[in-house]
C-alpha angles and dihedrals in degrees: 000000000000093000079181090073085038089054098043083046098057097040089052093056088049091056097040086049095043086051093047096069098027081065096035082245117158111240124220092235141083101271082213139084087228101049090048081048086060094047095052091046096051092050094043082044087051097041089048105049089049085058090048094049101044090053091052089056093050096053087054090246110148099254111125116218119217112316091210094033079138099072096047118095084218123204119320078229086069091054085046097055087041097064092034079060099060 
């Protein structure tokens, strides 16, 4: 896992978010704790049920994966075990 990436991320967001209400600008995220918590859930749920998913099919087990899998951007954890991988 590059923590680098994961560093200059989250001190980007702070600054975008920092810039945001020093300008009175909206931001294009929940302005609570409990909206970001349901942001985090819905993309672990998704991550996790792609892993699941993806175990079952490789035990042979009759559990199709996503039929347009194609068309999804996926996890950035995905990207990041990708490149660990090679």
């Amino acid at each position: 896992m590059n923590y680098t990436k994961i560093a200059l991320g989250l001190v980007l967001s702070f600054v975008v978010g920092a810039g945001c209400k020093l300008f009175g600008i909206p931001a294009a995220s929940p302005p609570v704790l409990s909206g970001a918590l349901l942001v985090f859930a819905m993309s672990s749920g998704y991550w996790l049920v792609d892993r699941y998913l993806a175990r079952s099919q490789a035990r042979g087990q009759s559990r199709p994966a996503a039929q347009n899998k194609q068309h999804c951007g996926g996890h950035a954890l995905e990207g990041a075990a990708k490149e660990a991988s090679k």
